[in-house]
Backbone bond lengths (Angstrom), bond angles and torsions (degrees), N, CA, C in turn:
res aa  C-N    CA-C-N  psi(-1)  N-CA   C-N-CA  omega(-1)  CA-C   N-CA-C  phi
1 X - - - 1.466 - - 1.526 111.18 -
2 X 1.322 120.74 -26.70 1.532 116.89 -156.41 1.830 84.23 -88.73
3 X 1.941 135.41 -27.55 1.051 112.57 165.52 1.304 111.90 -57.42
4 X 1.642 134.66 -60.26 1.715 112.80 172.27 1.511 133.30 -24.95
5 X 0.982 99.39 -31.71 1.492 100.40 -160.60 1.622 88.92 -96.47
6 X 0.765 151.19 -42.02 1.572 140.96 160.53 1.177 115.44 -55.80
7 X 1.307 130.84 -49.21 1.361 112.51 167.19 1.583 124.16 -68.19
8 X 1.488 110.65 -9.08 1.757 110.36 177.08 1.511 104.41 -92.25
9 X 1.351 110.88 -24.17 1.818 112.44 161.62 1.889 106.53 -35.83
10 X 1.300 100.17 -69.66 1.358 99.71 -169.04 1.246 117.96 -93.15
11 X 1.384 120.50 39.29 1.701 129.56 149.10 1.765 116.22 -61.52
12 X 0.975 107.21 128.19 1.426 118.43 176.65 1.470 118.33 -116.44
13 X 1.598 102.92 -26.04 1.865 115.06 -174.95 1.123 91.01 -131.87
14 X 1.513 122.00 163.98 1.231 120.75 155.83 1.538 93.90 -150.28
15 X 1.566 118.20 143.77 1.424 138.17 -147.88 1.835 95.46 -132.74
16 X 1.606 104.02 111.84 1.317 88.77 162.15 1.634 117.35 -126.27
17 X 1.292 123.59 157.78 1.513 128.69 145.25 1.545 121.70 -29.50
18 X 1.261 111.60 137.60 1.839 106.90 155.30 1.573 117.68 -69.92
19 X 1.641 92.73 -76.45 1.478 110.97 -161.67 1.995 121.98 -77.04
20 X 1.117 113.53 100.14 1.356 108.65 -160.47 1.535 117.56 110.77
21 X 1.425 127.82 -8.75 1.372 119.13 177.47 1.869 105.57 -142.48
22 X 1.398 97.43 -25.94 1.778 107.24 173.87 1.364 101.49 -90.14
23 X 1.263 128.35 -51.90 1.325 147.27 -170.97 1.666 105.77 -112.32
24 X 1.588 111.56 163.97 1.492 115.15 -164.93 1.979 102.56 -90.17
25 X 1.555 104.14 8.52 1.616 105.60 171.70 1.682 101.15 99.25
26 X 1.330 115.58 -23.64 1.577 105.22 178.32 1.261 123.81 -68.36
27 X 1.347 117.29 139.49 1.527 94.81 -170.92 2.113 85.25 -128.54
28 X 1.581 79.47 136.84 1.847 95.38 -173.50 1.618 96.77 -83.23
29 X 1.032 129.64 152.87 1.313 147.87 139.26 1.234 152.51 -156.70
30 X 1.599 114.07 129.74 1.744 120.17 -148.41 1.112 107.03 -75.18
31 X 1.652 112.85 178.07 1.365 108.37 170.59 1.235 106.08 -60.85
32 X 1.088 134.35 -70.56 1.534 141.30 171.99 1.682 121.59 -1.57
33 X 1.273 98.97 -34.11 1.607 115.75 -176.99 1.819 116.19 101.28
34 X 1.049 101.72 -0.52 1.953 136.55 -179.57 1.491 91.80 -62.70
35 X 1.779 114.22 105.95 1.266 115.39 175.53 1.847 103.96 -105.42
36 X 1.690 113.74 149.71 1.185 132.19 -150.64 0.921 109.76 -138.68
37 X 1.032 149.88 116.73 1.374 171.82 -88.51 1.850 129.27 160.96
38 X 1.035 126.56 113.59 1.811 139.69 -151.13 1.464 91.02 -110.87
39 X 1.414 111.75 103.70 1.715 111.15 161.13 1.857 94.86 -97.25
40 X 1.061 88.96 167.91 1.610 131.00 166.66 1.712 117.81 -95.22
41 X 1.796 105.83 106.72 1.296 83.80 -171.94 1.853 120.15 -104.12
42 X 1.512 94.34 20.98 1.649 106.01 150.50 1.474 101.88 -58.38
43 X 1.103 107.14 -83.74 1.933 140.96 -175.03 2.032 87.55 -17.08
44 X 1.317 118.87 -73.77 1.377 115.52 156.63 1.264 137.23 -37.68
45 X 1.295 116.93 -67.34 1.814 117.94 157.34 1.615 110.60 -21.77
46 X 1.513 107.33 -58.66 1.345 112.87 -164.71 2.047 102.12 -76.83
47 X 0.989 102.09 0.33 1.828 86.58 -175.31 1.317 112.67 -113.79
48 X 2.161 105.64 -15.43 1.430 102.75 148.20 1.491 142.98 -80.26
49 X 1.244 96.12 3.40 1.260 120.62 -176.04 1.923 105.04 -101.29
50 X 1.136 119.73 -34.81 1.482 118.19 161.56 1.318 103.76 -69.47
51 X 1.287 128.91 -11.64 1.798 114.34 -170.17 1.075 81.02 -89.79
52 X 1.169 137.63 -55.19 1.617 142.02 -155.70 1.875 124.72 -39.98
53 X 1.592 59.85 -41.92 1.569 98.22 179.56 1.646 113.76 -51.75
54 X 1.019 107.93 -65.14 1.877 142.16 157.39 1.411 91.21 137.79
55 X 1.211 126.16 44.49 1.696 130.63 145.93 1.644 118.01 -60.38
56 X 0.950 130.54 82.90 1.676 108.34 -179.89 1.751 121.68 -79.76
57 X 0.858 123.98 148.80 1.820 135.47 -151.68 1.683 99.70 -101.36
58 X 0.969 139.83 156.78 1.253 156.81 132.15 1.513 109.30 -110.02
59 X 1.590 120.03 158.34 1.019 127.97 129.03 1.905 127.38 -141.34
60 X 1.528 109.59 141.33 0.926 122.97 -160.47 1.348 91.76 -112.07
61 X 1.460 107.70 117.06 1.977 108.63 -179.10 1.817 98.77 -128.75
62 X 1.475 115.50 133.10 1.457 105.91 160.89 1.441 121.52 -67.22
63 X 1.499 103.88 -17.84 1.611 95.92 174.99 1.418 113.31 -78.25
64 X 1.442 118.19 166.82 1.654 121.44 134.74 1.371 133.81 -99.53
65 X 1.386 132.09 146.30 1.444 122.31 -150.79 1.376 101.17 -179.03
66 X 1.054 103.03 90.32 1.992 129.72 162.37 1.699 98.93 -10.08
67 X 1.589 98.83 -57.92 1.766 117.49 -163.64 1.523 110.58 -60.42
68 X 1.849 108.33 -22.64 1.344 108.34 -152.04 1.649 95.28 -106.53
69 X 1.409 111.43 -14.63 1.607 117.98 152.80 1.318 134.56 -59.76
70 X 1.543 99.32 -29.43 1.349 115.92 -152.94 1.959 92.29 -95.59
71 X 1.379 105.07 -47.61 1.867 110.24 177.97 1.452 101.66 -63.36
72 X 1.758 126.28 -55.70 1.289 114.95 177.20 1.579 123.07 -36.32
73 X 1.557 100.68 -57.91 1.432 109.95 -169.28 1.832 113.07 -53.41
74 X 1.074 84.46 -33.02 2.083 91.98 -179.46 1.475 99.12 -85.07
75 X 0.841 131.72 -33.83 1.614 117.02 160.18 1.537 138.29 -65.85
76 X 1.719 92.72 7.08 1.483 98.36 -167.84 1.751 127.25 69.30
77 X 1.457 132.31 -19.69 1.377 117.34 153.67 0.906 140.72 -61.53
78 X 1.439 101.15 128.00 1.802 126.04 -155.69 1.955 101.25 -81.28
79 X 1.122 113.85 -62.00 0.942 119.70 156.67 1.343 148.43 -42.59
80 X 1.546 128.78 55.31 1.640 131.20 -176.11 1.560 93.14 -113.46
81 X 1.897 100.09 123.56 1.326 118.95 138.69 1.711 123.41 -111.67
82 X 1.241 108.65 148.14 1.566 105.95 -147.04 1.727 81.77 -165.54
83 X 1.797 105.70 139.74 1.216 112.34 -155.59 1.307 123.78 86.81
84 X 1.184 121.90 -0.29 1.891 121.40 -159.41 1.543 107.82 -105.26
85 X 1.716 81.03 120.02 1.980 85.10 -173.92 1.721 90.91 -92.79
86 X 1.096 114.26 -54.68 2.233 108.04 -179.64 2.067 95.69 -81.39
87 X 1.403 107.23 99.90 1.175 141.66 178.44 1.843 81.14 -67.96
88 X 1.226 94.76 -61.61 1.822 99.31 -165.42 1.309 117.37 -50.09
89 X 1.488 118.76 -22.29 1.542 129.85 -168.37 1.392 108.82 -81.77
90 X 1.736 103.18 -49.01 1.418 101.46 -176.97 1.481 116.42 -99.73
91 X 1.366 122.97 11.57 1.989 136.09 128.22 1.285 93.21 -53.46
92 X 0.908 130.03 -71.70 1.569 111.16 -159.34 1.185 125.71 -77.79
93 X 1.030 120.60 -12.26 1.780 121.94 168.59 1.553 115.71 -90.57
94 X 1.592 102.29 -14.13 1.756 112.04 -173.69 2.122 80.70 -93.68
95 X 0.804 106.23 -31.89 1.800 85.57 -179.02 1.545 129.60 -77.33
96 X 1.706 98.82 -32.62 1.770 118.71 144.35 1.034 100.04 -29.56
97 X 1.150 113.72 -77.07 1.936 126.23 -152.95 1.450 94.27 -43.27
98 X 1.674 108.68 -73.82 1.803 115.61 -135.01 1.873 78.16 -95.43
99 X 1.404 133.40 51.11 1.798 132.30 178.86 1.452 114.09 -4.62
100 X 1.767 96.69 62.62 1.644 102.66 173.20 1.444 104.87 -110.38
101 X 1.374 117.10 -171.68 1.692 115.86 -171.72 1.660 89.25 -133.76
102 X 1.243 109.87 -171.40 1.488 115.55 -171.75 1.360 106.57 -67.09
103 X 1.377 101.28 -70.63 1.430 123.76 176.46 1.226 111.99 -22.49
104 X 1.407 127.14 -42.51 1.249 123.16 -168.57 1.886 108.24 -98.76
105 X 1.323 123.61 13.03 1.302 130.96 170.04 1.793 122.55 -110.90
106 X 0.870 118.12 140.30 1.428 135.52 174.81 1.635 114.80 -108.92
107 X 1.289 111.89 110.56 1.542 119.91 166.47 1.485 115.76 -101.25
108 X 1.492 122.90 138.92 1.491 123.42 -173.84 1.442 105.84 -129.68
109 X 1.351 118.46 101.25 1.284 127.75 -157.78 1.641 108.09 -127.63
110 X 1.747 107.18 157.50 1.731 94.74 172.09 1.480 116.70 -135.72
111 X 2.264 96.02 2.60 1.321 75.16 174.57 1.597 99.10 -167.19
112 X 1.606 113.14 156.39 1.578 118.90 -143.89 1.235 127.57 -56.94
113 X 1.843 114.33 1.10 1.684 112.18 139.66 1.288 122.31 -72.30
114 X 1.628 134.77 32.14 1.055 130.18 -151.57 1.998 83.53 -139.03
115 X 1.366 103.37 -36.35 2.014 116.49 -177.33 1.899 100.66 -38.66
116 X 0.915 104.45 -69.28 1.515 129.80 -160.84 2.064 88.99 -43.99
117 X 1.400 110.28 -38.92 1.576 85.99 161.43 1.699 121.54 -113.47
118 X 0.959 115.10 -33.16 1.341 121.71 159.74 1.699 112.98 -37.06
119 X 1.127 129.55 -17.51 1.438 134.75 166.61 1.471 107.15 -82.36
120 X 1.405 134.50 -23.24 1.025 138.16 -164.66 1.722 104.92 -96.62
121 X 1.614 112.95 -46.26 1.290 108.10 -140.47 1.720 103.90 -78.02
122 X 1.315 124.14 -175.03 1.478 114.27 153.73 1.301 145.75 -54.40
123 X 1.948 84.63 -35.12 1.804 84.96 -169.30 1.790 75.60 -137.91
124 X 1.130 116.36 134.31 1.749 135.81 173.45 1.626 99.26 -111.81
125 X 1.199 97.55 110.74 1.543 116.13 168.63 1.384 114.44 -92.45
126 X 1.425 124.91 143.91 1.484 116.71 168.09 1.588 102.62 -145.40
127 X 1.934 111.46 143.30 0.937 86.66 -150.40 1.662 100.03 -85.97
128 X 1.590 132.10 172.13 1.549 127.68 155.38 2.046 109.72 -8.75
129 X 0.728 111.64 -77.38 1.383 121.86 -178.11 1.631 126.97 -63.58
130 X 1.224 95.66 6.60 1.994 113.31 -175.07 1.470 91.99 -71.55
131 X 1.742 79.94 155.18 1.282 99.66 159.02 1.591 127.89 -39.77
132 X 1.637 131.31 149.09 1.061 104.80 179.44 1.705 111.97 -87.35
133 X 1.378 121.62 -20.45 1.827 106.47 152.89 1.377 131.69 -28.83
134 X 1.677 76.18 -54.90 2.116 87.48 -179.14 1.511 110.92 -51.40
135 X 1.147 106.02 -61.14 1.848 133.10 -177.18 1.440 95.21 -28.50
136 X 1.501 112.07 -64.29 1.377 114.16 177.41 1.759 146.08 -91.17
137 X 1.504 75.60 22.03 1.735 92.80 165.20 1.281 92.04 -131.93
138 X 1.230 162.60 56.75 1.312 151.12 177.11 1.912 93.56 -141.27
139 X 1.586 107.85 132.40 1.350 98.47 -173.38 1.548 96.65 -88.96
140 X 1.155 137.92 40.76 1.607 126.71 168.18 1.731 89.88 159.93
141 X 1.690 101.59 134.43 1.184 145.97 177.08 1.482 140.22 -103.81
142 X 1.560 117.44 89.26 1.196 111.56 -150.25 1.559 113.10 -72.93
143 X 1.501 128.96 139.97 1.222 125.68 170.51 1.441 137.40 -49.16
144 X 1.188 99.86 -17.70 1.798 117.67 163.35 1.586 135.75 -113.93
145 X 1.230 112.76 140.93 1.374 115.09 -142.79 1.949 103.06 -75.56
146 X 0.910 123.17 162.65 1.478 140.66 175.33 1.455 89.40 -37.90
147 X 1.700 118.51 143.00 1.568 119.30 -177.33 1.494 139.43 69.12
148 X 1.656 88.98 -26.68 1.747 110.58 -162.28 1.294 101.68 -98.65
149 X 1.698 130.90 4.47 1.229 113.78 169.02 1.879 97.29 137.21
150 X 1.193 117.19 -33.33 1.499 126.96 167.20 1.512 101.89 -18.96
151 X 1.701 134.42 -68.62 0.974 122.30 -174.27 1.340 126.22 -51.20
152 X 1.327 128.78 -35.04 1.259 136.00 -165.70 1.911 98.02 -83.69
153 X 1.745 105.70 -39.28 1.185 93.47 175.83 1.983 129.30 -67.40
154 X 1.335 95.00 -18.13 1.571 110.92 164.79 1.406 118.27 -53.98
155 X 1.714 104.12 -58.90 1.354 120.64 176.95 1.324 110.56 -50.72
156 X 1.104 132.03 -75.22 1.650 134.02 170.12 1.401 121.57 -28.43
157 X 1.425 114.95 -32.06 1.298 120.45 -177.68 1.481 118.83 -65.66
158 X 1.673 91.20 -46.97 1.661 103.24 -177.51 1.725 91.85 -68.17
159 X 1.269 111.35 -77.57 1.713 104.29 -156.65 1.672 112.41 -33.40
160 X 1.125 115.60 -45.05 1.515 138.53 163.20 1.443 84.04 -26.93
161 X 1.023 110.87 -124.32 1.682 137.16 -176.72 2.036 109.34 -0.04
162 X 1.330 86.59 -40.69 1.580 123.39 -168.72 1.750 111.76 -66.12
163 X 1.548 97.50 -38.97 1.497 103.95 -155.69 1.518 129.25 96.48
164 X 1.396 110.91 2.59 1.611 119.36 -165.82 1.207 106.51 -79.45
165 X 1.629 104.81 -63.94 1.075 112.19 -143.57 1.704 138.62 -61.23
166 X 1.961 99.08 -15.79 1.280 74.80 173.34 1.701 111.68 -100.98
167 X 1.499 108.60 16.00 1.387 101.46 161.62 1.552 113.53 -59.12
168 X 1.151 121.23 -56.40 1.447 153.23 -172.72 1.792 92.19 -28.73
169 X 1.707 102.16 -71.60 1.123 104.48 -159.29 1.758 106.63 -88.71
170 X 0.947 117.82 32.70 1.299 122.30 -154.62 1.975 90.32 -114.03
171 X 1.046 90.89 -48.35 1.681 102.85 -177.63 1.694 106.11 -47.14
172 X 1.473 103.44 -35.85 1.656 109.18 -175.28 1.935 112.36 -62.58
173 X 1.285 96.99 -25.40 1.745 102.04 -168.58 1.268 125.35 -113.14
174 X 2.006 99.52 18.31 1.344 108.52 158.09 1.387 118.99 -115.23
């Protein structure tokens, strides 16, 4: 654990999945063709609370999804790519952009279109419910499953590691 927590010291980005690590992987759809999607609004709590932090968020989704614009945008992340089959291409042009290095990024992934950056980053998250590839290329494994709270437990980790967090939660108990 004390390697996690040194490598979540020097997080600067943190990169997540939609389907399977934001959400529990189900994907709803109407007759209409209207796809639906179940966030967690711990999983949220906890990623405005890493922005707060001065954590900034990405997410990199192969899907596209009206819904997954619409939750980003109310969470304040600036950063959504969505549609992305080379995950690795647009990691690497989003790390160009914001002149970070691996080391200093965190990916939270659950499944083996998710490897191709999770091999790269500093700290490879996978969530409880990942793939078991992922599981075993990911240097730390959150105890809760994709949707079910994993994000928020990510979030805590870094501020933790960080020094934030019990400022963070400290504000709640005055």
């Amino acid at each position: 654990m004390q390697d996690i927590q040194q490598k979540a010291r020097a997080i600067r980005l943190v990169i997540f999945d939609v389907d399977g690590v934001l959400t529990d992987g189900s994907l709803f759809l109407g007759d209409d063709g209207q796809e639906y999607k179940a966030f967690n609004s711990k999983d949220g709590h906890g990623m405005k609370m890493l922005q707060a932090a001065g954590i900034p968020i990405a997410i990199i989704t192969g899907r596209t999804s009206e819904v997954v614009r619409i939750r980003m945008q109310s969470l304040g992340i600036a950063h959504v790519f969505q549609g992305i089959e080379d995950k690795a291409g647009t990691y690497e042009a989003l790390k160009q952009q914001l002149g970070l290095d691996d080391s200093q990024i965190a990916y939270v992934g659950d499944d083996i279109v998710d490897l191709p950056v999770m091999t790269r980053v500093g700290l490879a998250i996978c969530v409880a419910d990942g793939h078991a590839l992922v599981r075993q290329h990911a240097h730390w494994t959150t105890h809760h499953a994709g949707g079910r709270g994993a994000a928020r437990e990510v979030c805590e980790l870094l501020m933790d590691a960080q020094g934030t967090l019990q400022a963070a939660l400290q504000r709640y108990l005055n």
